[in-house]
N, C-alpha and C positions, 0 to 999 in steps of 0.2 A: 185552820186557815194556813196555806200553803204560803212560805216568801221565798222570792224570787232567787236566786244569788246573779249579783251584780258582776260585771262584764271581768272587772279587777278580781273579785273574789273566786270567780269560776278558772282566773290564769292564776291565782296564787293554788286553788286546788289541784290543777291540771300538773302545775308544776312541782305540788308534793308528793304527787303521783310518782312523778318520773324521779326524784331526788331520793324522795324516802321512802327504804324498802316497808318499817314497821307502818309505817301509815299504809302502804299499798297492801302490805298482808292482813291489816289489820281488815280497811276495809272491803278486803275482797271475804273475810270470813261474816263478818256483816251482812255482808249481799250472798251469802249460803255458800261459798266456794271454798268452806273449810277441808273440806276432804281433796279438793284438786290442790288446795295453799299445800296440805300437808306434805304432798306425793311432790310439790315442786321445791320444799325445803329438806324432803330425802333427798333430794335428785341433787337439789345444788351440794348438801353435805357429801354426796354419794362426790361428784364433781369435785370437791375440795380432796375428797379424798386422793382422787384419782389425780388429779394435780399433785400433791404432794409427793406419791408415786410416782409420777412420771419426773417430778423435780427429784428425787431421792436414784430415779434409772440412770437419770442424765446423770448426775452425779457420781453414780457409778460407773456408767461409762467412759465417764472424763478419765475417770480413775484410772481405769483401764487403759485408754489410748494413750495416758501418762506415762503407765509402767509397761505399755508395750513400748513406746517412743525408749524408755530408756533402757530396755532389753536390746532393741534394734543398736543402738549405741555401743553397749558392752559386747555384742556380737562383735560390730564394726572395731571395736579398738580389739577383740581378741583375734580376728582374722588379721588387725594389722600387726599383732605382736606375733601371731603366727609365721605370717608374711617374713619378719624380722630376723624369726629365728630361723624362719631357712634359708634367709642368704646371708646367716651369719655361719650355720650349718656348711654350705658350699664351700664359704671364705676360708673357713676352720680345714677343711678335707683339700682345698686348695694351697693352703698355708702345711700342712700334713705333707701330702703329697712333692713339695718344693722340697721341703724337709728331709722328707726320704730321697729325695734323689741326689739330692748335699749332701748327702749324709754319706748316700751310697759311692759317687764321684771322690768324696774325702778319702772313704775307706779305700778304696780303687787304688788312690792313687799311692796311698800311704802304704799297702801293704806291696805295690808292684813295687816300688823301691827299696823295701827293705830285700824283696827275693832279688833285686837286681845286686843289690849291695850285699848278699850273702854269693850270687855266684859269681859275681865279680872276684871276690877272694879265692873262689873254687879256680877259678879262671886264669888267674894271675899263677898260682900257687902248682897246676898243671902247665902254665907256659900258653895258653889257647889264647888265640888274637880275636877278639870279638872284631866284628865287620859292622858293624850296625845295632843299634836299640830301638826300636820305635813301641813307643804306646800306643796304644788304641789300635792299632793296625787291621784294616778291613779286607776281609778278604770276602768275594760272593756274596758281598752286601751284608755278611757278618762282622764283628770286631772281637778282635782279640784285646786280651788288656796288657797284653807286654808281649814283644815279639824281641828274639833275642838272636842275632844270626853271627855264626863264628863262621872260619874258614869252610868248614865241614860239616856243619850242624845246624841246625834250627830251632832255637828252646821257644816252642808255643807257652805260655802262662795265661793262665785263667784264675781270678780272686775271688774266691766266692764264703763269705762269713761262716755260713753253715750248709755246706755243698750237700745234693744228693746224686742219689743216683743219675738222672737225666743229664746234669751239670757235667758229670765224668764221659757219657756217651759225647754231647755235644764236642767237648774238649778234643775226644779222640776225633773226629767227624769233623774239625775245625784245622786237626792237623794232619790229619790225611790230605785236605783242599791243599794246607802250601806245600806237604810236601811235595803235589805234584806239581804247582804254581813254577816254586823254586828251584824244585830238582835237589834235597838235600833231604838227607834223614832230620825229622820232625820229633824233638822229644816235648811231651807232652808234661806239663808241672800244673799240678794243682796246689795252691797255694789257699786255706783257709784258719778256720779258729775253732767253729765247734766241730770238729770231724767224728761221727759216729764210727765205732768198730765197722760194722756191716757196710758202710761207705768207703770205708780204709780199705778192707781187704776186700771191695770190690775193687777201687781201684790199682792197688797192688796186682791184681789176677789182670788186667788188663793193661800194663804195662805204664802207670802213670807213675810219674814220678810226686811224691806227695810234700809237701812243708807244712807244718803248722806256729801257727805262731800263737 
């Protein structure tokens, strides 16, 4: 004799159905659906798998955009310490550069006074009336660095630390312009410190008058 299940008892079933998985698996193997139950408890293990996968990718991917975020960062502070050092680089070859040219206007000025102050005594000592001194003296858009003019002469001075060759041409080429500027014989003085032999008695062969100090 078959009973009934009452209206309460069939929503208490209905809804062990949907709540609980071992009741639902249990009674689907009951009603013969054990080989489909089985392929559906692969499938969800297969699924949990693939979940945990895909939770363990993401995770590795975080990972990833983590230490590329902080690659991009170490980039960004090394282009900006790069950045730093080349216009700390400029500041340096700017700060150089000032340097050298103080350096160079000190020495300039320091050695055209001592040759003033050696031919001044050459000067005195001969009787010669100097007419004029001027430093820097421009001629044809060049400068001399000490122009010395007596009654009858013209002493061109050119200071160069460690003269070469070219230094000696230009000097002569500098005193050819005033001598014809002036109208006065042009002696040419090269005044420096490291003076090579081969520099020397070029100059000598070309009529310069030398000083070293």
């Amino acid at each position: 004799m078959t009973t009934s299940l009452t209206r309460e008892e069939k929503e208490k079933f209905i809804r062990a159905l949907e709540e609980d998985r071992e009741f639902r698996y249990m009674l689907m193997g009951l009603l013969g659906y054990r080989e489909i139950l089985d392929r559906i408890i692969k499938l969800e293990e297969r699924f949990v798998k693939l979940e945990e996968r895909q939770q363990k990718l993401e995770e590795r991917q975080q990972k990833l955009e983590e230490r590329f975020a902080e690659l991009e960062e170490r980039f960004a502070k090394l282009e900006e310490r790069q950045q730093r050092l080349e216009e700390e680089l400029v500041r340096v070859r700017r700060l150089a550069e000032l340097n050298r040219r103080d350096i160079g206007a000190i020495t300039e000025s320091l050695y055209s006074r001592w040759v003033w102050e050696d031919l001044r005594e050459e000067f005195k000592s001969r009787g010669v009336v100097v007419v004029r001194r001027i430093r820097n003296y421009v001629v044809n858009g060049e400068e001399v660095d000490l122009l010395i003019e007596t009654e009858d002469k013209i002493y061109v001075v050119e200071v160069k630390i460690q003269p070469n060759h070219h230094d000696i041409d230009d000097l002569l080429r500098k005193a050819s312009i005033i001598k014809e500027r002036l109208g006065k014989e042009a002696i040419p003085i090269l005044a420096g410190v490291w003076i090579g032999d081969e520099v020397l008695e070029y100059a000598r062969n070309k009529k310069v008058e030398v000083m070293i100090y």
